[in-house]
C-alpha positions as CSV (number, residue, x, y, z in Angstrom):
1,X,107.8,90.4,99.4
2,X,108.1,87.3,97.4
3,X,105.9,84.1,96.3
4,X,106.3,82.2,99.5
5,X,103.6,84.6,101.3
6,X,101.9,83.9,98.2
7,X,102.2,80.0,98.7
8,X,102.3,79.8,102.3
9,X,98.8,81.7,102.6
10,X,97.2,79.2,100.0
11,X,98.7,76.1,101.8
12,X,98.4,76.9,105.3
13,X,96.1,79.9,104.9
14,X,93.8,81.2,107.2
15,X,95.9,82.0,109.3
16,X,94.7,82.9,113.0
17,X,97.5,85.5,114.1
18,X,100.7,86.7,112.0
19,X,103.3,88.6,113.8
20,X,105.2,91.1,111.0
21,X,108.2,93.2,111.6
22,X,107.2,96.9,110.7
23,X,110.2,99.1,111.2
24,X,113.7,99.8,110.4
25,X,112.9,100.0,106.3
26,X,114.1,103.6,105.6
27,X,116.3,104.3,103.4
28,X,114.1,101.4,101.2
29,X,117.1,101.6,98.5
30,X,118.9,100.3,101.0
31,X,116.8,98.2,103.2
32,X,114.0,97.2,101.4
33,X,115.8,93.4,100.7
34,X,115.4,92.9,104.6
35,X,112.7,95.3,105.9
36,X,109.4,95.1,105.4
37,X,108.1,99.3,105.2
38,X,104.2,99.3,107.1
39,X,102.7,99.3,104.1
40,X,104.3,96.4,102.5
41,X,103.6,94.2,106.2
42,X,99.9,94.7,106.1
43,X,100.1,93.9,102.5
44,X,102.2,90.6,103.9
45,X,99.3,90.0,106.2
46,X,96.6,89.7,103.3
47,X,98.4,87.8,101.4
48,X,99.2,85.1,103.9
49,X,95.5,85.0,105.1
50,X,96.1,86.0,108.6
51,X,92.8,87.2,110.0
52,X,95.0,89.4,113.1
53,X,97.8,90.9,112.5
54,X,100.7,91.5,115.3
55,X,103.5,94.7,114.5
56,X,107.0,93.8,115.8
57,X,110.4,94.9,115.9
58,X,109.8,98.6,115.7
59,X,110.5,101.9,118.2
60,X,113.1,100.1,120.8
61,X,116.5,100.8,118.6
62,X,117.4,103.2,115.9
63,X,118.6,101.1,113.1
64,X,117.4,103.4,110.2
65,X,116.2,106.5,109.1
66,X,112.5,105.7,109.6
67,X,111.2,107.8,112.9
68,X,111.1,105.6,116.1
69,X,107.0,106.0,116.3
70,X,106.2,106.5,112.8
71,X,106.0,102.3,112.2
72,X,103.2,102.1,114.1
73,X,100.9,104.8,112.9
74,X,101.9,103.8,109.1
75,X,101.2,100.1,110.1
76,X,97.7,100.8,111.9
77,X,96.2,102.6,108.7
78,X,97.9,100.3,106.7
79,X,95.8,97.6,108.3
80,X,92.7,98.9,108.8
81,X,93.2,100.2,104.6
82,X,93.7,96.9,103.7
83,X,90.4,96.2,105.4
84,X,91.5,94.7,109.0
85,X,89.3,95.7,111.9
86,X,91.1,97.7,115.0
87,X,90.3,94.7,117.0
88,X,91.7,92.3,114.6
89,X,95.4,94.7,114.7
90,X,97.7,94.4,117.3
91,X,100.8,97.3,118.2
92,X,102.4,96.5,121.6
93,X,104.0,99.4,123.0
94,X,107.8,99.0,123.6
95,X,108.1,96.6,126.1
96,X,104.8,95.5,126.7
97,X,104.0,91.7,127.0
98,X,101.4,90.2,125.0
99,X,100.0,86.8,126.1
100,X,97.9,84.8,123.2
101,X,95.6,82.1,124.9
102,X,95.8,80.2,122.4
103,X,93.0,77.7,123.6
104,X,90.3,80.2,123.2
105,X,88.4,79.8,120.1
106,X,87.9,83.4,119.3
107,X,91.8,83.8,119.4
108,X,91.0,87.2,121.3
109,X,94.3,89.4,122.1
110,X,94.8,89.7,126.0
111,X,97.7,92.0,126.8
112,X,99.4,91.7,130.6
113,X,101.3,94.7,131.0
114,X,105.3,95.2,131.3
């Protein structure tokens, strides 16, 4: 986490949707220069001004000591902590396709299965 979430939120900010990575960030000693932990991508959320937050790149290979699922559940209370609504938080399951219409005003998730 550095100043440009800081900078890009005030000069683009709000932001409609941002899509974070949420997983492989344990050992944090190690990984924290290129991970984001749950925590710290809801946080990343915030402070770019997204208003819906998408978790990514989490459960489908095991590149670090964090447990395949355990992204997901830290990310979703993460979220909703930092004051997100369930509706406004996204987790696609492994594999699962997630179309945005993107024309719709209400930027409304629409998932179309796998």
């Amino acid at each position: 986490m550095g100043p440009v979430f800081r900078q890009t939120g005030h000069k683009y900010g709000p932001i409609d949707l941002a899509l974070i990575g949420i997983g492989a960030y344990a050992p944090r000693k190690l990984l924290r220069s290129v991970h984001a932990s749950p925590e710290e991508a809801a946080d990343m959320g915030k402070t770019v001004k997204a208003k819906s937050l998408l978790g990514m790149h989490w459960g489908t290979i095991e590149l670090s000591q964090d447990n395949t699922f355990e992204p997901a559940y830290r990310f979703q209370k993460a979220a909703l902590d930092a004051g997100y609504q369930n509706d406004t938080v996204r987790l696609p399951s492994v594999g699962e396709t997630v179309a945005l219409n993107v024309l719709e005003t209400d930027r409304q998730f629409e998932a179309t299965g796998t």
